[in-house]
Structure formats: structure tokens, C-alpha cells
N, C-alpha and C positions, 0 to 999 in steps of 0.2 A: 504494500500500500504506500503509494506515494503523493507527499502534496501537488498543489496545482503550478505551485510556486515555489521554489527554496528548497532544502533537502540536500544540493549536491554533494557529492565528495572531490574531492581534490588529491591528486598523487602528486609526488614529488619524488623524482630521478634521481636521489643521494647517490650516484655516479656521477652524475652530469655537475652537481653541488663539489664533488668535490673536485673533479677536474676542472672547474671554474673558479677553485680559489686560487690565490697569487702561489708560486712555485715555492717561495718563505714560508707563507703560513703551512702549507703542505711539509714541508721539510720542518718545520715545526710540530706537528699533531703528531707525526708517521711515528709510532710507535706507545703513545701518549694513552694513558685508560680513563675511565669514567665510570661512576656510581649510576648506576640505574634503579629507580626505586619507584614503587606503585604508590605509594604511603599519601603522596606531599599531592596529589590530584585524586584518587580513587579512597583513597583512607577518609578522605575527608566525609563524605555520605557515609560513613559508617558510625556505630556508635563506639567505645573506648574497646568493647569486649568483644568485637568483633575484628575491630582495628590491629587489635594484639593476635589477635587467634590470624589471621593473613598474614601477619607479621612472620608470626612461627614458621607457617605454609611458603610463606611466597618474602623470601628477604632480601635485600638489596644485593645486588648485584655490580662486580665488575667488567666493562667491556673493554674491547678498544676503541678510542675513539674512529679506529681508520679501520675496516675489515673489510678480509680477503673475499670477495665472493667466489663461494667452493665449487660452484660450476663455471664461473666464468674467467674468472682471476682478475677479476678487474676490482680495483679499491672502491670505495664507498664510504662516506660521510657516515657515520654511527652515531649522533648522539640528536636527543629530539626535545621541546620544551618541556612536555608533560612530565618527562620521566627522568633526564638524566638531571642527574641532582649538583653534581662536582666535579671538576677533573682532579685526576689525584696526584699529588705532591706541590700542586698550586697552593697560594694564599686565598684567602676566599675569595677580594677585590679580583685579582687575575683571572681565577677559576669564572666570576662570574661574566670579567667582559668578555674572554674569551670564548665563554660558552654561548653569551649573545652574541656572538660575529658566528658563530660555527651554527647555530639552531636556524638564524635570519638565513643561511642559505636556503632551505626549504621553500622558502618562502618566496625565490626569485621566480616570477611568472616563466621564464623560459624555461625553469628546468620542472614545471608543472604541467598538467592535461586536468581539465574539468570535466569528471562525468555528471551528465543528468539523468536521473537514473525514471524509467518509464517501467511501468508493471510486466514482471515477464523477465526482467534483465538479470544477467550472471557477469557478475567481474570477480576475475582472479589477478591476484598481484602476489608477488612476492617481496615479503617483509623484510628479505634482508636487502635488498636492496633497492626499497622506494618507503616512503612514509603515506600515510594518506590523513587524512581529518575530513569528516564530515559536517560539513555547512548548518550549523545551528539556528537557520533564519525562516522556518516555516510553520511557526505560533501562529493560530493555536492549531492549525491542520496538525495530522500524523505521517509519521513516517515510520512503519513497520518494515523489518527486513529479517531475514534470517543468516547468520555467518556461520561461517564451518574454516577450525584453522589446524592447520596442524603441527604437530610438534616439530619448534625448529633444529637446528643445530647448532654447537658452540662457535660464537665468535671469532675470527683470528687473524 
């Protein structure tokens, strides 16, 4: 079920993100990890004892910022607003402008595609190497869908 209006989702090429920043900043991250954590966006809807109990299940995590993609070997931009929380061995100040210059790639219209999604439709994308966000602009209509993901692989 989709609205008349609004709804889309948006991908974004974390290949194309990273092959588009300056050759420094890349000689920079290449090797570089990051906290990734569900807590600081999704914890939040939760109550204190539910919050801990995902906590236990599901704990933060380190990536790399820069990973290898396993079928294709091409590098990709790894780290996204919602979730990654710190780069590690940074100050905070650094970790966080850093991390705002590294997340704003996503968001560069050329390394995006916007789908509108019409009843009936199936998109598949792979998470290691695109991000996507879905358009939160079609109040009060619905947007029902169903998602199916599967378990990814480690990082590297």
C-alpha cells in the first residue's frame, strides 16, 4: 500500500561516495574503524527494559570505515548517520566532523537514484554497498510494505 504522494526511498552508491572523495581524505579513512550502534536512533522508542534487553542481543559494533566489497573488490564508504556513532582512536570534536564530511557523502544527489514505489513493486539492493532511507513525507496516508533481509557478512 502506497501513498498518492510521498513514501519514496532513496539509495545511495557508497562506491561512487567514496570514489568521489579527494584522494587525502581516502588515504586518510583507508584503514580507519567505527562504532556502529542501534541504541542512539532505535533505542530510543523503546522503554529502559527493553532498551537493555537489545542491548545484551544486539551490541555495538566495530566496522571499517572503508570495506572491501566480497564480490566485487571495489571499496565503499561504510559508515551512515543513524548508526555509526565514533571513529575510533579520534577525539570526539574530530570523530564528529569527520564523521559529518564522511555520512554528507550519501547524500550527494549524483551518487543517488529515487524510487517511487507503485503497488506491485520489488527492489532489491545490497546493503553492503548502497545505503537507502525512506522519505518520511506522506502524513497522514500509509505506507505499508513488506522487507525480507538476509544475513550479511563480516566487514573488511
Amino acid at each position: 500500500e502506497v501513498p498518492d504522494v510521498g513514501g519514496d526511498t532513496l539509495f545511495a552508491d557508497m562506491a561512487a561516495a567514496y570514489d568521489n572523495l579527494p584522494e587525502a581524505m581516502r588515504a586518510r579513512i583507508d584503514g580507519m574503524s567505527a562504532v556502529h550502534d542501534h541504541a542512539p536512533t532505535f533505542g530510543l522508542m523503546m522503554n529502559a527494559e527493553t532498551r537493555a534487553e537489545m542491548r545484551d542481543r544486539y551490541p555495538a559494533v566495530e566496522h571499517p570505515v572503508v570495506r572491501t566489497h566480497p564480490e566485487t573488490g571495489r571499496k565503499t564508504l561504510f559508515v551512515n548517520g543513524p548508526f555509526t556513532t565514533h571513529l575510533v582512536g579520534l577525539d570526539e570534536a574530530e570523530s564528529d566532523a569527520l564523521l559529518d564530511r564522511l555520512t554528507r557523502q550519501a547524500s550527494v544527489p549524483e551518487f543517488q537514484c529515487r524510487w517511487r514505489w507503485r503497488p506491485g513493486d520489488v527492489a532489491m539492493w545490497d546493503n553492503r554497498a548502497v545505503q537507502h532511507y525512506a522519505c518520511s513525507d506522506y502524513f497522514p496516508a500509509r505506507r505499508v510494505m513488506e522487507r525480507v533481509a538476509i544475513v550479511g557478512d563480516r566487514p573488511y
